[in-house]
C-alpha positions in Angstrom: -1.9 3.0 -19.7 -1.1 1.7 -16.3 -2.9 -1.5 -15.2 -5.5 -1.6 -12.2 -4.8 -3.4 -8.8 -5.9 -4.7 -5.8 -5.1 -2.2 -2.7 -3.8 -5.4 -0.8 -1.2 -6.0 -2.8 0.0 -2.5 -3.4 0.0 -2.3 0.7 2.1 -5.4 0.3 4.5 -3.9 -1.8 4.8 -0.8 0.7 5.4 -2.7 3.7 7.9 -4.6 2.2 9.8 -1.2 0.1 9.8 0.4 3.3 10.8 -2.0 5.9 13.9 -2.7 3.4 14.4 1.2 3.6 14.1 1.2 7.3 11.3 3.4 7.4 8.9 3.1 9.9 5.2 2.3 8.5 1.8 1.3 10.2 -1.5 1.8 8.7 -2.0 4.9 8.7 1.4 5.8 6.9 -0.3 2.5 4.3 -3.6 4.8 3.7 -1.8 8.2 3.0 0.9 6.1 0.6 -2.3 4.4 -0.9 -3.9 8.1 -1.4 -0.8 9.2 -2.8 -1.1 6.2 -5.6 -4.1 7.1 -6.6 -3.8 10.6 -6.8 -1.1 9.7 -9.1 -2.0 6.9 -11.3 -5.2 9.5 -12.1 -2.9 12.0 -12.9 -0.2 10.0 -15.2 -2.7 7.1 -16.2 -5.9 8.5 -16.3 -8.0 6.1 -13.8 -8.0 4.6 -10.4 -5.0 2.8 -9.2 -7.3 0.1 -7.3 -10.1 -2.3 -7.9 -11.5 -1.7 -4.8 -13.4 1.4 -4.3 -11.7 4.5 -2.9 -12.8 7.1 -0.5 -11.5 10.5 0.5 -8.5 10.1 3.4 -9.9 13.5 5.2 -13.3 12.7 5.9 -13.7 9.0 6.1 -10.0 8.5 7.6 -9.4 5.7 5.3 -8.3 5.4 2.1 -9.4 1.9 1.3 -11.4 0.7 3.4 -10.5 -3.2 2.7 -6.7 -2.5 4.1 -8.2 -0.5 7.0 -9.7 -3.4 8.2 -7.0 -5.7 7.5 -4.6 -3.9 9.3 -6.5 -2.4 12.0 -5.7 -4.7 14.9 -2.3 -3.4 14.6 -3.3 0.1 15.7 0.1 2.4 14.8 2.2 -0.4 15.6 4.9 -0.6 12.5 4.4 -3.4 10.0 7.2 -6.3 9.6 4.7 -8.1 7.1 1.9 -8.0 4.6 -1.2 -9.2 5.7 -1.9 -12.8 4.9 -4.6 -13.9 2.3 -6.3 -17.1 1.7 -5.2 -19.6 -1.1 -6.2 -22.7 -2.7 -3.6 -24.1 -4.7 -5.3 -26.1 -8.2 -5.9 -30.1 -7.5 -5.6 -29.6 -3.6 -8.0 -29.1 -1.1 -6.6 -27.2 1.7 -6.7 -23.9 2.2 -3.5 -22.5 2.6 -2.6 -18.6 4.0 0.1 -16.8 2.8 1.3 -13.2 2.3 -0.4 -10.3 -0.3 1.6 -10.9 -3.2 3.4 -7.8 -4.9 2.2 -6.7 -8.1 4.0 -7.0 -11.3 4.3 -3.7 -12.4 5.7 -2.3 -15.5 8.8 -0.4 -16.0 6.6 3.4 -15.6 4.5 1.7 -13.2 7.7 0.9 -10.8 9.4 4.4 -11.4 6.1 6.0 -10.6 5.8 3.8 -7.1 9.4 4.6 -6.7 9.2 8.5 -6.9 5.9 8.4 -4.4 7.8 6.8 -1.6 10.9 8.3 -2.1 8.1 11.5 -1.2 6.6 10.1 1.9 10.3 9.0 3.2 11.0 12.6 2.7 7.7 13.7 4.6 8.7 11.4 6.9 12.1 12.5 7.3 11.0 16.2 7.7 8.1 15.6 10.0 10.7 13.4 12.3 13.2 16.1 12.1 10.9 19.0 13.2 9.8 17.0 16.2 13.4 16.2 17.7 
């Protein structure tokens, strides 16, 4: 059974996989990757992918609508970095921001993530080659 997390940090995770790949990403690449996650965590795993609620990428042109927000102001600019979060280490009183982190995932879990962009980078690819 594959474990349940928050969208931010699986958006974290594929800013980071695909700017080591040197694929381009922005948010709305984020929200079809994220749809794709789901869509496959319900198939292999039998339940939502994220603790925040979902909605249908088609009609309400987000698939989570937390990330949506977080990464509007970029527009279809590509993404260097994760958004940042705030965080309050234990015994200090300063907030401090730093970056998503990336979720831990187990061995399936990875291969499965693996497999989905390995798909959009070969969307990607295609959609890039029909336009040249």
């Amino acid at each position: 059974m594959g474990k349940v997390y928050s969208a931010q940090n699986v958006a974290a995770y594929i800013i980071y996989e695909l700017n080591d790949a040197k694929v381009f990403v922005n948010l709305t690449a984020i929200q079809q990757i994220l749809a794709d996650v789901n869509v496959m965590w319900q198939k292999v795993f039998g339940h939502c992918a994220f603790l925040e609620s979902t909605h249908n990428l088609a009609s309400a042109g987000f698939t989570v609508k937390e990330v949506a927000e977080e990464y509007k102001e970029h527009g279809t600019a590509h993404l260097l970095k994760p958004a940042k979060e705030w965080f309050l280490k234990y015994g200090e009183f300063q907030l401090v921001q730093r970056p998503y982190a990336v979720p831990n995932y187990s061995a399936k879990e990875e291969i499965l993530m693996k497999k989905i962009l390995t798909a959009y980078r070969i969307r990607a690819y295609e959609l890039a080659d029909v336009a040249v």
